[in-house]
C-alpha positions as CSV (number, residue, x, y, z in Angstrom):
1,X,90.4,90.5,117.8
2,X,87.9,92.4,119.9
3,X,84.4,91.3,120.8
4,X,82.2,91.9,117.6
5,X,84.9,92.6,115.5
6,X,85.5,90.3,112.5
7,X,87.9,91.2,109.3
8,X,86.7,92.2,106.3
9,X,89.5,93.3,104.2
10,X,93.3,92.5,103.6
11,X,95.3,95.0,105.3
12,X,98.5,96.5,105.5
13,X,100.4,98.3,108.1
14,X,103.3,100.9,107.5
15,X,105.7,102.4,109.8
16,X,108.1,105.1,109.0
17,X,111.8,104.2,109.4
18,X,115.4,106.3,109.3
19,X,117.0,105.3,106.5
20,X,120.3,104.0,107.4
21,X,121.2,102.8,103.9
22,X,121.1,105.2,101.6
23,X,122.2,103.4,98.4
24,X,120.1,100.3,99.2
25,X,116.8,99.8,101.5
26,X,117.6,97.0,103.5
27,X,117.3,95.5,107.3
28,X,117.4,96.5,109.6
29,X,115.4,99.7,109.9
30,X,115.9,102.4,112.3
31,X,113.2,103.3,114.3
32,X,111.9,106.5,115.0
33,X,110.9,107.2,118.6
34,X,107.5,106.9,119.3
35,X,106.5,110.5,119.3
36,X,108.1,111.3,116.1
37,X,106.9,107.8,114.4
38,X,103.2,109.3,115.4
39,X,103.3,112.4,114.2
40,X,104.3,111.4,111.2
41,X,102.0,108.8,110.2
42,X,99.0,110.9,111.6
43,X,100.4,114.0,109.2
44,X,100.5,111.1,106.5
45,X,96.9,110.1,107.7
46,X,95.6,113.5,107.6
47,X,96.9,113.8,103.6
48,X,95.1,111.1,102.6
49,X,92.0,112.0,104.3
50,X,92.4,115.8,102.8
51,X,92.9,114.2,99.3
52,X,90.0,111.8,99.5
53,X,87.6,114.4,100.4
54,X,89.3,117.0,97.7
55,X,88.7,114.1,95.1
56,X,85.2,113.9,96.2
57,X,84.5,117.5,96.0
58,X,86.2,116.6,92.4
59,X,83.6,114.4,91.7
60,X,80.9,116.4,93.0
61,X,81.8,119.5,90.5
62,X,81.7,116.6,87.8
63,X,78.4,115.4,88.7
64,X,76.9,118.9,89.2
65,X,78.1,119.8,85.4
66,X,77.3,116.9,83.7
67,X,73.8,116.4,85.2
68,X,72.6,119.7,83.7
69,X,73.9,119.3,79.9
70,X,71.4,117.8,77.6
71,X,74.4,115.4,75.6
72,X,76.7,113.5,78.1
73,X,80.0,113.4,77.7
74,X,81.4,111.7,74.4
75,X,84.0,109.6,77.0
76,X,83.7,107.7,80.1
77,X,84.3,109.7,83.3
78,X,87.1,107.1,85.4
79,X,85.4,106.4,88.8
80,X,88.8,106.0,91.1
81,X,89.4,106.6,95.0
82,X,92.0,106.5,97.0
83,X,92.7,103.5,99.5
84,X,91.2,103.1,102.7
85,X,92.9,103.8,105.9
86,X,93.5,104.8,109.5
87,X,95.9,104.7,112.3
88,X,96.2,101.7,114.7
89,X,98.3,102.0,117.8
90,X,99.0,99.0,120.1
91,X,99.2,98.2,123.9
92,X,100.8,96.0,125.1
93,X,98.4,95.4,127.9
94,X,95.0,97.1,128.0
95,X,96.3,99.5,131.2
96,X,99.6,100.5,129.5
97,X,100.6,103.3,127.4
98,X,100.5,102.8,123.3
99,X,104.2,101.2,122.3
100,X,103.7,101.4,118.6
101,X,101.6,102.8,116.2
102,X,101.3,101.8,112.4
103,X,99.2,103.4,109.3
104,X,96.6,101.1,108.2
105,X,95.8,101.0,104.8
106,X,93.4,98.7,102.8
107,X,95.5,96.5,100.1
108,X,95.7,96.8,96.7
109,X,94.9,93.3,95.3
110,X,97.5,93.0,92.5
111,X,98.1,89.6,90.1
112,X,100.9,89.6,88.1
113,X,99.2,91.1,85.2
114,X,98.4,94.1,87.4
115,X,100.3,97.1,87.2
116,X,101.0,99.6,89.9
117,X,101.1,102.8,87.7
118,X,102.6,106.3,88.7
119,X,100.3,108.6,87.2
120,X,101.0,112.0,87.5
121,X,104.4,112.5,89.9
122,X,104.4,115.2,92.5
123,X,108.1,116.5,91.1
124,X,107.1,117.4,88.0
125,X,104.7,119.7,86.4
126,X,103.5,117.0,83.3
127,X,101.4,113.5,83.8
128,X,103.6,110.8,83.2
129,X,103.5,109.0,80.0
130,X,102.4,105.6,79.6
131,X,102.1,103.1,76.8
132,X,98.7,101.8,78.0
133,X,95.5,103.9,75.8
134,X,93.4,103.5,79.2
135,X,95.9,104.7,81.6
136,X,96.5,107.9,79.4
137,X,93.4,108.5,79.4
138,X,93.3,108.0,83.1
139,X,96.5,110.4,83.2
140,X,94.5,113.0,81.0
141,X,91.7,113.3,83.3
142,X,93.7,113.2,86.9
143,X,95.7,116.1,85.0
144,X,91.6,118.1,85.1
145,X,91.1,116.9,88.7
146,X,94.1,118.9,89.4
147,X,92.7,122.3,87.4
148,X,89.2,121.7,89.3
149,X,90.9,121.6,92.7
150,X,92.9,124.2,92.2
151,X,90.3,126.5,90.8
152,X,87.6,125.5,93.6
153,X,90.0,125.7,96.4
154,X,91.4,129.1,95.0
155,X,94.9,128.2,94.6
156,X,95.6,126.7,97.8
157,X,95.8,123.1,96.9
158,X,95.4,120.2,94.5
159,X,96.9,116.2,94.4
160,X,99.7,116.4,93.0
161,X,100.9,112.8,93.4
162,X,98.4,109.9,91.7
163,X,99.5,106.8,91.6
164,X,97.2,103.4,91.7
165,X,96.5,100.0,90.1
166,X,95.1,100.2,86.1
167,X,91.6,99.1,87.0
């Protein structure tokens, strides 16, 4: 740790690997060099920082329209946000060049009553469906996120791949 630096959250760190073993995912990984490894984690980096502010410009349209009705809504509007995250690359001296780089993310605290839950999937046109009444109602309203996105940015892009712990 650096001077004034103290943790305050549970971390992980991904790196992208070549995979080897395409019927199982299994040790040991192939590294990409550490160019390619970088570009790719800051082009994975840069999606989730497009898609956090997209989801706040979401929330922002919500806002706006609900604040100037004179009933609320008749359901609860899901508050949800994507994971924090950055890169981190690593020395290994403080005068030497970076020798590996790894995409930070904040962790999802999960017990084993939790359940990771693949919302809407980005290969198919239709939110998934689920058993649980609170995720499909979750489902049902990343499904309009996607339609204000799509409207507001004129066409060019929406999130097309939620996925997230069942708060």
């Amino acid at each position: 740790m650096g001077i004034r630096s103290s943790p305050n959250d549970r971390i992980i760190l991904k790196r992208p690997y070549i995979n080897d073993h395409p019927v199982e995912v299994k040790p040991p990984f192939t590294r990409y060099a550490l160019q390619d490894e970088s570009n790719i984690l800051y082009h994975e980096a840069n999606a989730l920082y497009w898609a956090k502010a997209l989801l706040q410009m979401t929330y922002q349209f919500i806002d706006c329209a609900v604040k100037d009705t004179k009933v609320p809504p008749p359901f609860e509007i899901p508050r949800l946000r994507f994971v924090d995250a950055g890169l981190l690359f690593a020395y290994s001296d403080p005068s030497s060049i970076v020798n590996v780089a790894y995409l930070v993310e904040e962790l999802i605290h999960t017990s084993s009553d939790d359940e990771f839950v693949k919302y809407i999937h980005n290969g198919d046109v239709a939110p998934c469906f689920l058993l649980d009444t609170k995720a499909e109602e979750i489902t049902d309203f990343l499904a309009f996120t996607q339609h204000i996105q799509y409207i507001m940015t004129g066409g060019q892009v929406y999130i097309s791949d939620y996925q997230g712990k069942l708060w």
